[in-house]
C-alpha positions in Angstrom: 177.8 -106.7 -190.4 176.3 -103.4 -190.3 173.0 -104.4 -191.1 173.1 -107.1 -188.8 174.5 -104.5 -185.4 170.9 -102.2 -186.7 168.8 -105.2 -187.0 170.0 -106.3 -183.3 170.1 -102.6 -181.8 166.3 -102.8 -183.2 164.8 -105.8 -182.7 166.6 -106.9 -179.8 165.3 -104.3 -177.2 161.0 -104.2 -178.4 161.8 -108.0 -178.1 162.7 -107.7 -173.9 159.6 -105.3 -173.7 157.6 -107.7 -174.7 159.0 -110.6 -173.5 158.5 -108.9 -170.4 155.1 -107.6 -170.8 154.2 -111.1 -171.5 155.5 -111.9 -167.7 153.4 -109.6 -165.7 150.8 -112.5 -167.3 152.8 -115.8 -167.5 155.3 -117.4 -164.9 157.9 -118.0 -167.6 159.2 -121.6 -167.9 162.9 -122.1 -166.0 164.8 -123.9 -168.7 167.0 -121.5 -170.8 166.1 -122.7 -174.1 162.5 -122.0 -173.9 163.3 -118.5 -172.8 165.2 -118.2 -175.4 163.1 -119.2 -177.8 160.2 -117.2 -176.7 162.3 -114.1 -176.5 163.4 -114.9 -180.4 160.0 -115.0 -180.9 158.9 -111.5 -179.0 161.9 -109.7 -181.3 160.5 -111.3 -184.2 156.6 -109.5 -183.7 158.7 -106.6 -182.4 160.2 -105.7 -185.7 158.4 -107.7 -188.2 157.3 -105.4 -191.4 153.4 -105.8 -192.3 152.7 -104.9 -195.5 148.8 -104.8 -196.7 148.3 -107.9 -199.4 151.2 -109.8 -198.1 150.5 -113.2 -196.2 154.3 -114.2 -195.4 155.0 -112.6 -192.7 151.8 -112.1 -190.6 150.9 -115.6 -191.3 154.7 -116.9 -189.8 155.1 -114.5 -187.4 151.9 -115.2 -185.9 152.5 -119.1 -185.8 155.9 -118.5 -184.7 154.9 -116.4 -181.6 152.1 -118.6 -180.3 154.2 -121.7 -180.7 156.9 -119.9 -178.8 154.1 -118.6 -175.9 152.4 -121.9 -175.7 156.0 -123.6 -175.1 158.1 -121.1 -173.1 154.8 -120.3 -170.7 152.9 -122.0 -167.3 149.1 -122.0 -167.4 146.3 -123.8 -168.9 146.6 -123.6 -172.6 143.7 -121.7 -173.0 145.0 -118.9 -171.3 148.5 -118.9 -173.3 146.4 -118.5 -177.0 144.1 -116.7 -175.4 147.2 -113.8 -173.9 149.5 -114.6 -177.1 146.7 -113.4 -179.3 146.0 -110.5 -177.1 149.3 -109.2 -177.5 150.1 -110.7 -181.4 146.7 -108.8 -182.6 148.4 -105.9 -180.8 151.4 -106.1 -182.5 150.4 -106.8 -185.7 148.1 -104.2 -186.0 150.8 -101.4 -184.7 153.4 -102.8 -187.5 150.4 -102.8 -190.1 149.9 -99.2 -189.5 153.6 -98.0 -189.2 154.4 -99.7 -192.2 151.5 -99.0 -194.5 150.2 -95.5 -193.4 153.2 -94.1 -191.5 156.4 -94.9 -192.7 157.1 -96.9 -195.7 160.7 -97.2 -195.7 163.2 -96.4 -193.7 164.6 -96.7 -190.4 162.3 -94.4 -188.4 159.8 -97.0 -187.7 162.2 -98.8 -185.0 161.7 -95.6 -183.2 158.3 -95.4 -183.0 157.9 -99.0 -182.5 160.0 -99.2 -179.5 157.9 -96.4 -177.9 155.0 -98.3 -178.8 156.5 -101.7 -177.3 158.0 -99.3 -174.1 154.0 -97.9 -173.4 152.7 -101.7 -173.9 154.9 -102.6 -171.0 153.9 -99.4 -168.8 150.4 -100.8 -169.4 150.3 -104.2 -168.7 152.6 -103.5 -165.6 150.2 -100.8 -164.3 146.7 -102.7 -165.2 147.9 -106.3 -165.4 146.1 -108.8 -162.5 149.3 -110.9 -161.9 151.7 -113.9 -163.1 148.9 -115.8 -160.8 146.2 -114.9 -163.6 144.0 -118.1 -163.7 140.0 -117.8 -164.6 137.5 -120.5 -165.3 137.6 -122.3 -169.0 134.3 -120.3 -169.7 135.8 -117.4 -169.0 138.7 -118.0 -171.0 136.7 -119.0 -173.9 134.8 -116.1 -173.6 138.0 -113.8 -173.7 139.1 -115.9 -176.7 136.0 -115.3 -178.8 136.7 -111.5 -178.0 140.0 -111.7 -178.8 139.4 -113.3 -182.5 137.5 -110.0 -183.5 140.7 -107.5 -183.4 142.8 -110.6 -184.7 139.9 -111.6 -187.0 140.3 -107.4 -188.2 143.9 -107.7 -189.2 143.9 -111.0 -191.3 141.1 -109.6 -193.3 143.0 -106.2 -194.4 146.1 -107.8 -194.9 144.9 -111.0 -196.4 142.3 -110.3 -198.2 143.4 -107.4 -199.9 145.3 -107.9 -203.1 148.2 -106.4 -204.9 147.1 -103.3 -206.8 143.9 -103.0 -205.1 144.9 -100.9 -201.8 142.5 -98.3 -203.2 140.3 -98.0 -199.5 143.3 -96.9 -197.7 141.3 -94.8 -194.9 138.8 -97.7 -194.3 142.1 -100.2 -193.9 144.1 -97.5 -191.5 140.7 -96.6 -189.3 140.3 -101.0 -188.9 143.9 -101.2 -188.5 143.1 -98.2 -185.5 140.2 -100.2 -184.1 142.2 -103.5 -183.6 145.4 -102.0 -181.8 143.3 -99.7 -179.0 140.8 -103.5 -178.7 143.7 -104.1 -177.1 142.9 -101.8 -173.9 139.4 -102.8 -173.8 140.3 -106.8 -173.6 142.9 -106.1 -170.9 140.4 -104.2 -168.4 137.7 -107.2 -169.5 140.7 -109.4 -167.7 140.8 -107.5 -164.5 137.5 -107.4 -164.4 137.0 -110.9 -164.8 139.9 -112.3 -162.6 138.5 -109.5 -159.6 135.4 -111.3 -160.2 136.8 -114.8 -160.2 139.2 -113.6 -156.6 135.7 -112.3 -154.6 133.8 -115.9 -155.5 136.9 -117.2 -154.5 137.1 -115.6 -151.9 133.3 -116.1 -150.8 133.5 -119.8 -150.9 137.1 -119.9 -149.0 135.1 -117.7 -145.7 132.1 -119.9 -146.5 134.7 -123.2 -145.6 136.5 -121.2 -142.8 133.0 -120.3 -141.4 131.4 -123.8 -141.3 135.1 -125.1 -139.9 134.9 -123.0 -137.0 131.1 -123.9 -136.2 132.3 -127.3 -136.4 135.0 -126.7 -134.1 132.8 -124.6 -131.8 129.9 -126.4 -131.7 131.8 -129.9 -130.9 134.0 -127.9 -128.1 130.5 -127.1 -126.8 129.3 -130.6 -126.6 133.0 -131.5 -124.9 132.5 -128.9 -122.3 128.6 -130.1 -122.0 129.4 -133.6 -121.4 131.4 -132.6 -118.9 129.6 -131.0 -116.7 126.7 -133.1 -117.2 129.3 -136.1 -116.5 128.0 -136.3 -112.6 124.4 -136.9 -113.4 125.8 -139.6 -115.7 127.4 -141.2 -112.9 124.6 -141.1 -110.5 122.4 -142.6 -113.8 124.9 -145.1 -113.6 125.2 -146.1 -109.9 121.0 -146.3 -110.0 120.8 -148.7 -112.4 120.4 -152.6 -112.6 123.9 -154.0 -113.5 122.1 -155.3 -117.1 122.1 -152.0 -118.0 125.0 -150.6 -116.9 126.7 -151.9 -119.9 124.9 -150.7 -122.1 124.3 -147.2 -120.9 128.5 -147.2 -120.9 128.7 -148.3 -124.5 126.4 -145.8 -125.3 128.9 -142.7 -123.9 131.2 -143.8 -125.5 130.1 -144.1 -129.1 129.3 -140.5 -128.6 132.6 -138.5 -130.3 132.4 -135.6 -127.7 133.9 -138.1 -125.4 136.8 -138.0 -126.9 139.4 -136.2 -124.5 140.7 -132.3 -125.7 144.7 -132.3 -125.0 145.9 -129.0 -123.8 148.6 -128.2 -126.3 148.9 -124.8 -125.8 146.9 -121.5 -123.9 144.8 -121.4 -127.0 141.7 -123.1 -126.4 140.7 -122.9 -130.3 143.7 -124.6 -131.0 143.6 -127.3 -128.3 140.5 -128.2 -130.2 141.9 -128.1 -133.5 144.8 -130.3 -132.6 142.8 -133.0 -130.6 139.8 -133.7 -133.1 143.1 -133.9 -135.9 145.2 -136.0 -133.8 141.9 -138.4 -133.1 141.3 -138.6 -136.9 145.7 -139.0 -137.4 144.9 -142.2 -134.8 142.4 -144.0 -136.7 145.0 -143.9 -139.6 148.0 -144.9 -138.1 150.0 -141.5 -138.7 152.2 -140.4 -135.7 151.5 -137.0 -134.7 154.2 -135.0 -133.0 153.5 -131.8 -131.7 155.2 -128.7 -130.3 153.1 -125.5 -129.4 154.7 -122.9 -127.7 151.4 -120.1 -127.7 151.5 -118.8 -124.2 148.4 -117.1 -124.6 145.3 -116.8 -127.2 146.2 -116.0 -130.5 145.0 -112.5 -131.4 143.3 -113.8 -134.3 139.9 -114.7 -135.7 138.8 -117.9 -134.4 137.5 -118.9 -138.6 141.4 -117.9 -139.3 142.8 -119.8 -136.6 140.5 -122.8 -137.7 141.6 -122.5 -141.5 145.4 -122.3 -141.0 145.4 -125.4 -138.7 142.9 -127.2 -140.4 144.3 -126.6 -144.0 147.6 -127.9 -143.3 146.8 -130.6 -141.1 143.9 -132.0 -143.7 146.3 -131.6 -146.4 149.0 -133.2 -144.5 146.9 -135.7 -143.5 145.5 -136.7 -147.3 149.2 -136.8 -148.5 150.9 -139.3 -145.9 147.7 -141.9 -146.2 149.1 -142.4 -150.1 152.0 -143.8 -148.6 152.9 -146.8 -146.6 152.4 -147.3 -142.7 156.0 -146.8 -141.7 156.6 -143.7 -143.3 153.5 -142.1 -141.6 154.0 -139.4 -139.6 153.6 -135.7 -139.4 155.5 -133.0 -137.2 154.0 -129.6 -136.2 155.8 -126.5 -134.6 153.7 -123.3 -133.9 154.9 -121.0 -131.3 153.6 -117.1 -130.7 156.0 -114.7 -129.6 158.2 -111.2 -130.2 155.0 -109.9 -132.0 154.7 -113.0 -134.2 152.7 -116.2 -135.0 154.4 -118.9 -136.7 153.2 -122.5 -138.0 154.9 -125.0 -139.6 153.8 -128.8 -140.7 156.1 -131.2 -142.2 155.2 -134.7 -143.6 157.0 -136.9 -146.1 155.8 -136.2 -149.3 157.1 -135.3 -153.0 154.2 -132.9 -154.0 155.6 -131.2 -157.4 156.1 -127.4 -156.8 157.3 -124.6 -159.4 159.1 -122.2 -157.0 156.6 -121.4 -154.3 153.5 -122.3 -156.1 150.6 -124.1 -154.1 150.1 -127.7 -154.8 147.5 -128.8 -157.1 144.2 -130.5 -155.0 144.0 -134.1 -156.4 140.3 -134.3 -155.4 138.0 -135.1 -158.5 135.6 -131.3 -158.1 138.7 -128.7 -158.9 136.2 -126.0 -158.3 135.0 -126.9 -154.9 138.2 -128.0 -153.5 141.9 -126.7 -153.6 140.8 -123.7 -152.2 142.2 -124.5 -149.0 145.9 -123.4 -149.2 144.3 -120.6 -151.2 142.5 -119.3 -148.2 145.2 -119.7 -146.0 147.4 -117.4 -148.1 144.9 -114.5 -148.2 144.8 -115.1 -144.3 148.4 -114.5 -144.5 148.3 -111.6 -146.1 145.2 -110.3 -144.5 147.8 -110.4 -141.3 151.0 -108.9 -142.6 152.2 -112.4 -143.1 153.5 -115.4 -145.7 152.4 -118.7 -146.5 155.7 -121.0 -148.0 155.0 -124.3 -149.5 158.1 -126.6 -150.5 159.8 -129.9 -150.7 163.1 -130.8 -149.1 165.0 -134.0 -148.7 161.2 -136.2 -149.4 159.4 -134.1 -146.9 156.4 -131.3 -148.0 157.4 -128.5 -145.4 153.9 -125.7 -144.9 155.4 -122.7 -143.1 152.6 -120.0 -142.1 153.8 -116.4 -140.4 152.1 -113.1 -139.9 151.9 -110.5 -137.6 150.6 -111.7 -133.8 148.5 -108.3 -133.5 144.6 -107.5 -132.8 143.5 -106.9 -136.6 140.7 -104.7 -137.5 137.5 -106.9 -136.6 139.2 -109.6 -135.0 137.8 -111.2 -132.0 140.2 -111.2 -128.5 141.0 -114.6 -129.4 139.5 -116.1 -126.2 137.4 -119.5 -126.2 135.1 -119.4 -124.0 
């Protein structure tokens, strides 16, 4: 019993630090079992003895702690080996020294080992990108190749080195050394490659927002030409023959400028938005119920405006036209007031979430699309806001807020 109460005041608390080092990388799955599992697992690495020659205990403890990462963790599974072996090689390589070079029996090493496990923590809290951690497969098999090396290090000492011939002990403790501090250098190659994965994102998501708002813009300036053009067209059409007339009529109308601008709201941008949407809801049958309560122009960039309406109304949009005619429809509720902007979209729909995670795109090009909702959350945040994506009771619910304020480089919020 005794043994057991020091095994478990041991084991038991490097296993939480690195169960929750591994969650400032991993949203950790929600059933108990798995959690449970993996934690096993993280006491297991925690407190494992590495001895030089022996191939028991690396060899299961490895297998044992990947199986455990690749089943109690969300991502793609290149990204769980890739972060389990990040942090095993880590590990490993601590134990290998403690137990070879430092201590060789005794209790002591739980000390140092849980001031080890306590500073891994500190680090990956400080320096870690985020539980939203998600880089391109080339990427990741990049960052897998490097991590092999410090891994690659360890099995070599310990498994290739045999009983009785431990004569190169320097050489093993300064390789042992190399692979446990690879483990900084691998974690700033992550930031450094998931900052550079966020600023393309990023580019391409104000590339979209740009050429959305020149859309908008440059059809609100054929609406607004038409119209004041529309009394030439008249006195065209009272000059000519009646043979013509027809045609000249059929011709107008063909032209998608025509189409009539609903005054939703005081936000011309908006007005826009809605219309062209609400043309395009028409032509598919979806009923499109709106109530806009934006007394005035929003004191946001027109590309934002143009991104938050258009995002949730396209995805709306693509998610009711899977389903049948009579359960078409979409509501929207925006209203601007008390010193905030709020939006919300609902439209039947069973999109799987995992707490507030954005939907997957189910168009064919992942990379070039379902950066939408991506680009609406940075808006949010750009403007002391939130974006909130759920289901409830068979509906998909979108709910934008921020701050209604003049940002830093922000247009008045006038359309002209």
């Amino acid at each position: 019993m005794n043994r057991f109460l020091f095994l478990c005041v041991g084991l038991l608390p490097g296993g939480i630090l690195i169960y929750l080092s591994l969650g400032c990388f991993f949203i950790q799955r929600k059933e108990h079992v798995r959690k449970v599992l993996l934690l096993i697992s993280c006491c297991l690495l925690s407190g494992m003895i590495i001895h030089i020659a022996d191939w028991t205990n690396i060899l299961s403890t490895l297998g044992i702690f990947l199986a455990a990462v690749l089943i109690g963790c969300e991502g793609s599974g290149l990204k769980r080996i890739t972060v389990g072996l990040m942090f095993a090689s880590t590990v490993l390589a601590f134990n290998a020294l403690m137990d070879n070079f430092v201590w060789r029996y005794g209790g002591k090493t739980f000390v140092e080992r849980l001031v080890f496990v306590t500073a891994l923590y500190f680090l990956c809290r400080h320096f870690s990108p985020g539980k939203d951690l998600e880089l391109t497969p080339a990427m990741w098999r990049l960052l897998l190749l490097l991590t092999a090396t410090p891994m690659g290090i360890i099995l070599c000492v310990v498994l290739f080195t045999f009983y009785g011939q431990q004569e190169n002990t320097f050489q093993y403790f300064l390789l042992l050394l190399l692979a446990l501090f690879s483990f900084a250098g691998l974690l700033w190659t992550v930031t450094v490659l998931f900052k550079q994965r966020r600023l393309e994102e990023a580019q391409m998501s104000a590339e979209m927002n740009s050429r959305y708002y020149g859309m908008m813009e440059k059809q609100n300036f054929e609406i607004r030409r038409l119209k004041h053009d529309l009394t030439n067209h008249l006195q065209v059409l009272s000059a000519l023959p009646a043979e013509q007339k027809d045609a000249y009529i059929r011709e107008m109308l063909d032209n998608s400028a025509l189409y009539q601008t609903l005054k939703y709201c005081n936000d011309d941008i908006v007005n826009v938005i809605l219309s062209t949407k609400a043309s395009t809801m028409g032509m598919y049958g979806i009923e499109f119920h709106v109530k806009a309560e934006i007394p005035e122009p929003l004191p946001l960039e027109k590309p934002d405006i143009c991104a938050v309406f258009g995002n949730a109304l396209d995805n709306a949009v693509e998610s009711v036209c899977r389903l049948g005619q009579e359960k078409r429809y979409i509501n929207l509720e925006t209203r601007l007031g008390k010193g905030m902007f709020v939006l919300k979209v609902e439209n039947p729909g069973t999109d799987l979430l995992s707490g507030n995670e954005l939907p997957p795109t189910t168009k064919a090009d992942k990379r070039a699309h379902g950066l939408g909702l991506k680009s609406v959350q940075r808006i949010a945040e750009k403007y002391d806001g939130s974006l909130e994506v759920k289901t409830e009771g068979g509906e998909f619910i979108f709910f934008f807020y921020c701050k209604a304020q003049n940002h830093r480089g922000a247009a008045d919020g006038t359309a002209k």
